[in-house]
N, C-alpha and C positions, 0 to 999 in steps of 0.2 A: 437390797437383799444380796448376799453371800454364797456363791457355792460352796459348797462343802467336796471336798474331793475323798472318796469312799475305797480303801483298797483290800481287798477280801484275804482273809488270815486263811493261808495254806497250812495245815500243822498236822504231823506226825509224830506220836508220841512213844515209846517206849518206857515199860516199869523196871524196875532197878533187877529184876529178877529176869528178864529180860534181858537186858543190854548184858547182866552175867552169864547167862548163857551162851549168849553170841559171842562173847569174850572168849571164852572158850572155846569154842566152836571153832573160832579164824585162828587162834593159837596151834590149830593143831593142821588148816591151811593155809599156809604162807604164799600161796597163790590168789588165794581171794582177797578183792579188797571192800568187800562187807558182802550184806546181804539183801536182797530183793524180795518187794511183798509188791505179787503178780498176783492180776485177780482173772481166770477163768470163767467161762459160761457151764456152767455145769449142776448139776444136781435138781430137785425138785421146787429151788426159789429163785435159781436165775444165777447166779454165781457161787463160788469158792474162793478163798484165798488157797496161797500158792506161797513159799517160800523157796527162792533157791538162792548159791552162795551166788557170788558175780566177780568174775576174774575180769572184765573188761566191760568201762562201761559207755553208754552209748548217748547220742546226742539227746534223745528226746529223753534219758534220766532225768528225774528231781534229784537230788541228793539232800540227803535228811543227817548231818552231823551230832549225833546224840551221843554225848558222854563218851565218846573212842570209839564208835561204832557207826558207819556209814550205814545208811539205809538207803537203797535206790526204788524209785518208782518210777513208772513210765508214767510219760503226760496224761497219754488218755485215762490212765485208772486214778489221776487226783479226784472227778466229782465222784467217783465210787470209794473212796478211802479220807479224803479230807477230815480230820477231826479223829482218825483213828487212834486208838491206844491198845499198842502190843503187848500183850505179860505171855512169861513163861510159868505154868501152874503144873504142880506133882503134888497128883492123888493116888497114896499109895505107888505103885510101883511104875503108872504111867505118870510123862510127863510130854505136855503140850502145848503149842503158843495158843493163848487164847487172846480172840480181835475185838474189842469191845467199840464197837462202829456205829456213831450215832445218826450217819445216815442209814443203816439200816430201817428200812419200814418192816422187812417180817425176815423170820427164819425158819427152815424147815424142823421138824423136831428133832432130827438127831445132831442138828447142828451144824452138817456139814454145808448147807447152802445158804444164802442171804437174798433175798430183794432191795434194791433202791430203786424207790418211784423219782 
């Protein structure tokens, strides 16, 4: 018998409408060198994501290189984000990232918060 050696796929995804936004976005700050998707304890399920730009980044970053666009996340928020996919979506005259997070187990109804069991 053989081991098998098993190594668990870390993946952060971004949609093309996405990474275009952010493109823009850092075009217009030359101080940032991408963007961070921070998860907070907040709301009626347990968490929120959080976006902010990141002018300096720090040791416990992931860095997620997608298409011209860094994406930083902190160690501890990979089992709450693993497998996630970013879009930027415009309905009508709002527009906003939506997190489509397959470890999510529930969400509150207006959306703003998440559970991971």
């Amino acid at each position: 018998m053989t081991a098998q050696v098993f190594t668990p796929t870390i993946a952060v995804t971004m949609t093309p409408s996405a990474i275009k936004h952010v493109r823009r976005q850092l075009d217009k700050k030359p101080e940032a060198l991408g963007i961070r998707l921070a998860i907070k304890k907040s709301g009626c399920s347990g968490f929120k994501y959080e976006t902010q730009w990141v002018e300096e980044s720090g040791s416990d970053d992931r860095i997620f290189h997608i298409d011209g666009v860094d994406l930083f996340v902190k160690d501890e928020h990979m089992p709450l984000v693993n497998g996630i996919e970013i879009d930027f979506v415009t309905e009508g005259v709002n527009s906003t990232f939506e997190f489509r997070n397959p470890n999510a187990t529930a969400e509150c109804g207006c959306g703003e918060s998440f559970t991971v069991v």
